[in-house]
Structures are given as C-alpha cells and as structure tokens.
TIVOVEX-671219 format. One line per 5 residues: number of its first residue (from 1); their letters; for each residue y, x, z of N, C-alpha, C. Coordinates in nm, 4 decimals. Atoms other than C-alpha are relative to their C-alpha. Layout:
% TIVOVEX-671219
NUM> a> Y,X,Z,Y,X,Z,Y,X,Z | ...
//
This chain:
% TIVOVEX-671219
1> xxxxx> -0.1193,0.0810,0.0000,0.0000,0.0000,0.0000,0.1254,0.0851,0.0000 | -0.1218,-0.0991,-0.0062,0.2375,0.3018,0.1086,0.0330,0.0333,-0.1451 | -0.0016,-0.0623,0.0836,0.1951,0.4654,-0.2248,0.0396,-0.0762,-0.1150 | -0.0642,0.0988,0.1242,0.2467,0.1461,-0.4773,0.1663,-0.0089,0.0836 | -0.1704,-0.0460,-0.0704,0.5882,0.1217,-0.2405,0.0935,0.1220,-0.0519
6> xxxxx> -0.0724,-0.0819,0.0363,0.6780,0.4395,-0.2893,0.0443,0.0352,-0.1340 | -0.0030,-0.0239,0.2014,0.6309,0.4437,-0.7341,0.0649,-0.1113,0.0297 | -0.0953,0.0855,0.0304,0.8138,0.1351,-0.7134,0.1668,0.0627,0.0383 | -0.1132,-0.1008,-0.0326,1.1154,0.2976,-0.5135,0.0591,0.1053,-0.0915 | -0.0440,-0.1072,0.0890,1.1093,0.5917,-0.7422,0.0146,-0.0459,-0.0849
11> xxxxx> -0.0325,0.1185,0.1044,1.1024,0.3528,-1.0370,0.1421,-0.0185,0.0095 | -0.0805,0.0852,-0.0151,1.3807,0.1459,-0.8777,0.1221,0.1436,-0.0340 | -0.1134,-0.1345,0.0177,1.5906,0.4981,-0.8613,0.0548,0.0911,-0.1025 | -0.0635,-0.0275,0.0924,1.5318,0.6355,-1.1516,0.0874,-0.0964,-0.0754 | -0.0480,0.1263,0.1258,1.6253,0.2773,-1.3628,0.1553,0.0691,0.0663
16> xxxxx> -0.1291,-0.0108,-0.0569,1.9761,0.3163,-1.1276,0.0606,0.1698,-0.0311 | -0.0850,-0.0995,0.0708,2.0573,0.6869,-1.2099,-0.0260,0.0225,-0.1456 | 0.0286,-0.0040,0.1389,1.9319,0.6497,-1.5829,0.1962,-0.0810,-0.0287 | -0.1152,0.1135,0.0371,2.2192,0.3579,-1.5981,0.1323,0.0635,0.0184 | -0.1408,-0.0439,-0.0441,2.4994,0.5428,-1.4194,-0.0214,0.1250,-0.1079
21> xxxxx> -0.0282,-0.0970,0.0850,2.4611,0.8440,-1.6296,0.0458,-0.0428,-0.1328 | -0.0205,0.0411,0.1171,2.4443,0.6557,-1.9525,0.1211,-0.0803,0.0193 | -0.0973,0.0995,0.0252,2.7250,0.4277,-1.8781,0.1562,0.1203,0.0214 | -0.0871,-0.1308,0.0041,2.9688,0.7568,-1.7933,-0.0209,0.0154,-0.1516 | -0.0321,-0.0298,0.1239,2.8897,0.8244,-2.1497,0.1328,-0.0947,-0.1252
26> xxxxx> -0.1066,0.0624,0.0646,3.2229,0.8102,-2.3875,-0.0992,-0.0030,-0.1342 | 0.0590,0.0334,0.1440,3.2020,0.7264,-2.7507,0.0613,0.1169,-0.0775 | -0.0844,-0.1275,0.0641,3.4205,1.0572,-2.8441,-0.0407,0.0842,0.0724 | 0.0283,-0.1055,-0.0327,3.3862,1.4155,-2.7931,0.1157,0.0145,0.1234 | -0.0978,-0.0534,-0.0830,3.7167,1.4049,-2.5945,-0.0310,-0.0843,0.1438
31> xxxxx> 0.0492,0.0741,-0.1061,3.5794,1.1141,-2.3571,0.1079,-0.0418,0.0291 | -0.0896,0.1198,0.0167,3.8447,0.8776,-2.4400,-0.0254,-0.0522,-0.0863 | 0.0215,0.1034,0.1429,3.7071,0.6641,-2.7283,0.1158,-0.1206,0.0022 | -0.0750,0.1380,0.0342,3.9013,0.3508,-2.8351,-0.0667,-0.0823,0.0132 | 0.0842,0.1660,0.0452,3.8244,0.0056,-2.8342,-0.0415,-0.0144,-0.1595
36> xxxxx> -0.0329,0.0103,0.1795,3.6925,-0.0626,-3.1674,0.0334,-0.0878,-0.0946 | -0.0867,0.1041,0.0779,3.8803,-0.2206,-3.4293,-0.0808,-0.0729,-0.1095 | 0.0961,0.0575,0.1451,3.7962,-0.4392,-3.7227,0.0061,0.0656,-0.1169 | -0.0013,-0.0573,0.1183,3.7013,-0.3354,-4.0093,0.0694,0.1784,0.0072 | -0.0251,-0.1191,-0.0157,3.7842,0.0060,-3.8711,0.1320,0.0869,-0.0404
41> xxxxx> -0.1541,0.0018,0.0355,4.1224,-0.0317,-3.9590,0.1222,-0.0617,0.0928 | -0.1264,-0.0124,-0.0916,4.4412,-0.0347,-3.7258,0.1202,-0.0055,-0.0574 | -0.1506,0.0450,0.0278,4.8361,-0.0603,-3.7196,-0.0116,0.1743,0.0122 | 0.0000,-0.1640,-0.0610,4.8360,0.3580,-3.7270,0.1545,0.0834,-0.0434 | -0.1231,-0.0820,0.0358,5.2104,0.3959,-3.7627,0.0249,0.0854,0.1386
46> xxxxx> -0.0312,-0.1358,-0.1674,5.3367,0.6811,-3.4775,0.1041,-0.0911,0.0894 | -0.0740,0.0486,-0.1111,5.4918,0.5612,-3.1785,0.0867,0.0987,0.0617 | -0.1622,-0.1181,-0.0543,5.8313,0.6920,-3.0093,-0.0546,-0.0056,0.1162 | 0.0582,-0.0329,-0.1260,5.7297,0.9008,-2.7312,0.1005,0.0967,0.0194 | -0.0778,-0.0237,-0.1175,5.9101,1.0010,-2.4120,-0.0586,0.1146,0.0528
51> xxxxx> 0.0468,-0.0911,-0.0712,5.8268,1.3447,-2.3139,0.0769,0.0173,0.1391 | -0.0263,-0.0180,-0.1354,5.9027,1.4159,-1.9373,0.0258,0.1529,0.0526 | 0.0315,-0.1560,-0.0409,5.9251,1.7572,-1.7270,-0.1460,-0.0323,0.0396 | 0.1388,0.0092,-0.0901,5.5738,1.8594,-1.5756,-0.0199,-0.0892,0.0987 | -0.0013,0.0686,-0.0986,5.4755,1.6611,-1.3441,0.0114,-0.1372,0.0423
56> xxxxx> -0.0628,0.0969,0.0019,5.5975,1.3572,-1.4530,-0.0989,-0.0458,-0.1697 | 0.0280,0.1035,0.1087,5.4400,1.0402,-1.6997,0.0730,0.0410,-0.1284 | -0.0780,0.0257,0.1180,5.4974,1.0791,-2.0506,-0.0132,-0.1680,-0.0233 | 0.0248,0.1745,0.0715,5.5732,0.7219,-2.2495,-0.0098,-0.0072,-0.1448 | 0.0062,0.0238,0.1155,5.4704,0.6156,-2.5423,0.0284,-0.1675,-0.0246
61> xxxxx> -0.0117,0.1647,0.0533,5.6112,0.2822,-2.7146,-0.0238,-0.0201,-0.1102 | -0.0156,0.0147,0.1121,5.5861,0.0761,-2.9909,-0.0193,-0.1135,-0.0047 | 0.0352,0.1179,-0.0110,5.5516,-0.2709,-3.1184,-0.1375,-0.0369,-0.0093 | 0.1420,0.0470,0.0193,5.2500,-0.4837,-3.0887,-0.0156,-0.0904,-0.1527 | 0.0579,0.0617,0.1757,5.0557,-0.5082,-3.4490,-0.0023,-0.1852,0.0474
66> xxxxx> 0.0627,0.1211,0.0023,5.0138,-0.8855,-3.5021,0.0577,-0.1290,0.1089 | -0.0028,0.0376,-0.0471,5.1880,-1.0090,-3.2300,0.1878,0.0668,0.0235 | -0.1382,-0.0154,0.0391,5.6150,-1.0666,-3.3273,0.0789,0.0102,0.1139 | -0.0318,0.0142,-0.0477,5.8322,-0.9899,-3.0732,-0.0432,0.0660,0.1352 | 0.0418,-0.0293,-0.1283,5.6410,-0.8121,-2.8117,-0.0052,0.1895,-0.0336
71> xxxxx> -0.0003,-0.1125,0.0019,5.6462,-0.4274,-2.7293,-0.1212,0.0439,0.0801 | 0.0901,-0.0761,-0.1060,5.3989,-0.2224,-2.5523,-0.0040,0.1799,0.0382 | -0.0457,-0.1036,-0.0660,5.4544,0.0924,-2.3168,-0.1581,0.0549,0.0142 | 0.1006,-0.0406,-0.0589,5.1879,0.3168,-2.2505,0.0242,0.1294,0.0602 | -0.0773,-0.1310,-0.0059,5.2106,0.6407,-2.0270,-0.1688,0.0798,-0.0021
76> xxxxx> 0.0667,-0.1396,-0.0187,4.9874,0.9809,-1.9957,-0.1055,-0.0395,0.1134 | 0.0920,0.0374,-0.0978,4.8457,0.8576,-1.6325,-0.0850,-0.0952,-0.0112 | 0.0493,0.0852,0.0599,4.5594,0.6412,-1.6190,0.0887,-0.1211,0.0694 | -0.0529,0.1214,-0.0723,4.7549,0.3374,-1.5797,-0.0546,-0.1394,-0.1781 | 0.0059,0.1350,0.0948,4.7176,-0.0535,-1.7762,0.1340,0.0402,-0.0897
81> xxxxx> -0.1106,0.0317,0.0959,4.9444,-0.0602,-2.0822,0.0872,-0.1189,0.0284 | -0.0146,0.1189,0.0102,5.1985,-0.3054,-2.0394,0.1029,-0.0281,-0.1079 | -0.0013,0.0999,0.1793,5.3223,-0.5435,-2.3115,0.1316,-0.0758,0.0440 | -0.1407,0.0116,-0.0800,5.7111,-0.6755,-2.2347,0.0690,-0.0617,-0.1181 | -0.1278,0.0586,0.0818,5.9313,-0.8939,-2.4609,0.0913,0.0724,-0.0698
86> xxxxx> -0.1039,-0.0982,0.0317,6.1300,-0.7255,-2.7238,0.0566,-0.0653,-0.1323 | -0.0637,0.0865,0.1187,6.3560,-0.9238,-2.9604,0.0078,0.0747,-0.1283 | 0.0025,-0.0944,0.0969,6.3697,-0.6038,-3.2022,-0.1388,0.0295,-0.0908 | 0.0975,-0.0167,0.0353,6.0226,-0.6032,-3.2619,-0.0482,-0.1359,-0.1136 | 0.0382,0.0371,0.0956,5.9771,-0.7954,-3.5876,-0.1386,-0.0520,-0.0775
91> x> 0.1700,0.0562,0.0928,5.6150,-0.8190,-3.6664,-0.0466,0.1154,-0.0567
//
C-alpha cells in the first residue's frame, strides 16, 4: 500500500513541475513574445518614445489601431498598458 502511495505522489509531482516549467516557457528567444495577431499582420507604424535618465520608466505612445480616438501609453517596467482618450487620434 506504502509503495502504490508513494508512485502516485511522485507522479502527482512530476505532472506539477512538468507544468510549471513548460508554462515559464516564452514564444521568443528574448522571452517576451507578443500576443498573436491575425493574419500575422499588425498596425507596425513606430511609436513616439520618451526616453528618461537611468533609473527611470521609458514611455512609449501611440494611437490604438482600429479603435478612433483612443491612445495607448506603454512604459519599460512591467506595468498594464493603459489606453486614455485622445481627440487627435484619428483612426
């Protein structure tokens, strides 16, 4: 009885570090992949970016593809992008 216990356990342990290892895996060499797009095609114009001193967030902006009127900020740290009202932003 001990011994079917214990192959189950080891079982149960490997399945759980098989999963965490594989799910750490990125989809890029740099281990930041993207979300992926359709048709593997994007809005890929350059965005106006805010360099900083050391130490400090860079920013990157630009408008949101597809969606008129809205901007989106992103910085260097891991932080959420956020997305902010911008009457200049055209489409």
């Amino acid at each position: 009885m001990k011994r079917r216990s214990t192959r189950y356990a080891t079982a149960v342990l490997a399945a759980v570090f098989a999963v965490s290892v594989l799910a750490g895996c990125a989809s890029d060499r740099r281990g930041t992949g993207d979300s992926p797009v359709a048709d593997h095609r994007g809005e890929d114009s350059p965005a106006n970016v805010t360099n900083f001193p050391d130490h400090f967030a860079n920013i990157a902006t630009k408008c949101v593809a597809g969606a008129p009127g809205f901007r989106a900020f992103v910085t260097t740290r891991e932080a959420a992008p956020v997305i902010l009202p911008d009457p200049n932003c055209k489409g």
